[in-house]
C-alpha positions, 0 to 999 in steps of 0.5 A, spaced: 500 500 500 505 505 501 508 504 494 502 505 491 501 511 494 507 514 493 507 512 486 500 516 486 503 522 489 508 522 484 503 522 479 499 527 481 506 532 482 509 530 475 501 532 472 502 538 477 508 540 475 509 542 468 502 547 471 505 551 476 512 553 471 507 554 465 503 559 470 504 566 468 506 571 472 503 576 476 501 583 473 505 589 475 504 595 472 502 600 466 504 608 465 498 613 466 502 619 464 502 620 458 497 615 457 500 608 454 498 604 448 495 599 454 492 603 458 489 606 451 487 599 449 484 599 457 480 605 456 477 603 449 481 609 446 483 604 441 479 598 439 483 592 436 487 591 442 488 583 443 487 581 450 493 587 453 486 591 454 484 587 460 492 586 463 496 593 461 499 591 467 503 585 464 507 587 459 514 584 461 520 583 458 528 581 459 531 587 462 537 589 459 534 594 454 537 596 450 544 591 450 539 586 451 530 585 452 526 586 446 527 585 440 526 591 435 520 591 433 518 588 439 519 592 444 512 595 446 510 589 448 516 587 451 518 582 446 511 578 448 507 575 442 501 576 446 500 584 446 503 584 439 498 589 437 502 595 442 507 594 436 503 595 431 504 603 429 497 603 426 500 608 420 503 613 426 495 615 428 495 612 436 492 618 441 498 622 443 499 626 449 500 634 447 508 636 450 512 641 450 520 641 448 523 643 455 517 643 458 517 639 466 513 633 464 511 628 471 511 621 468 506 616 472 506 609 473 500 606 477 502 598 480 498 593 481 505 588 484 510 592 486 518 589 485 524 591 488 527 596 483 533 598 480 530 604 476 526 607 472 528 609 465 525 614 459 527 613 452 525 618 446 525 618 439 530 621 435 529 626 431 526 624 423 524 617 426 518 614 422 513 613 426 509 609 421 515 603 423 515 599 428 519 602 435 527 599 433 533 601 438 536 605 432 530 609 432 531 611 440 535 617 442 541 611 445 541 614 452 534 614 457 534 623 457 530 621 465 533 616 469 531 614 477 534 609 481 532 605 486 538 601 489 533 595 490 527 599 495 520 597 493 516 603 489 509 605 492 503 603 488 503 610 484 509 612 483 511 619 479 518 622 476 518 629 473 524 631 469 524 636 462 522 634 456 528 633 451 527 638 444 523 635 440 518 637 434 512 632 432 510 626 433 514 621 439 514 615 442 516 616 450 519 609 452 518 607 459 523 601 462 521 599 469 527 595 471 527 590 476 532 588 481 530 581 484 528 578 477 531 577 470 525 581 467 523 589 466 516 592 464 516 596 458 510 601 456 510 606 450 506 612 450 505 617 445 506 624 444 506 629 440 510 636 441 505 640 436 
């Protein structure tokens, strides 16, 4: 009787198992300001989303950005097949929040699971990029124009950094890396803008 027990403890951890290393992580945040393609496709702003509507919170990717992470083209989903459309440039017509060059602008995350952080990190486009193509490395300013560290302490839920708007005309993307200090993986949010 005790081997036909432990055999059918066995089996019900081997069934198990394979369940509990293929269960999603938990979701943990999206930028509110400037508004994000995912909390665009949460609100209903923009239609044709995909599941990301119901989980801005979850676009979670390798962090490294931009040695490592996503892979161009990729990045606005964190390289995760599943929020594909966040990547797809809808012909550069997302809703874009109006900015202003040198204004001083306060970037806002709202967390649904807070992490031990090693920063958060802001991206810009280039200058003549085309925002009909997808979001590539080559098309960022290589250098985050905010960046602030957190040395592993643990944000609150709403978390804010201000910082000045680089000079820019037309149409951005604004890049927001979450990066976390106790895990292989980082947060990415876009958000489009619009500098007029």
């Amino acid at each position: 009787m005790p081997r036909k027990s432990s055999l059918a403890v066995a089996a019900a951890v081997a069934v198990g198992l394979p369940l509990v290393s293929a269960a999603p992580a938990f979701a943990h945040g999206y930028t509110t300001s400037p508004v994000s393609r995912a909390l665009h496709c949460k609100q209903g702003t923009v239609q044709n989303c995909g599941p990301i509507q119901w989980e801005p919170q979850s676009v979670e990717g390798p962090k490294g950005f931009p040695q490592s992470g996503p892979a161009d083209g990729m990045i606005c989903a964190g390289g995760d097949s599943r929020w594909a459309p966040l990547d797809d440039p809808r012909g550069g017509q997302w809703p874009a929040t109006q900015v202003r060059s040198g204004q001083s602008f306060t970037f806002s995350w709202n967390l649904t699971a807070a992490h031990a952080t090693t920063s958060f990190r802001y991206f810009i486009t280039r200058n003549g990029w085309n925002p009909t193509q997808r979001l590539t490395r080559s098309a960022l300013d290589p250098a985050p124009f905010l960046q602030q560290n957190y040395g592993g302490k643990q944000p609150p839920s709403n978390v804010s950094h201000t910082g000045t708007l680089p000079a820019k005309s037309g149409r951005h993307v604004i890049l927001a890396v979450w990066d976390i200090a106790d895990t292989g993986n980082a947060f990415y949010q876009c958000a489009d803008v619009n500098f007029g």
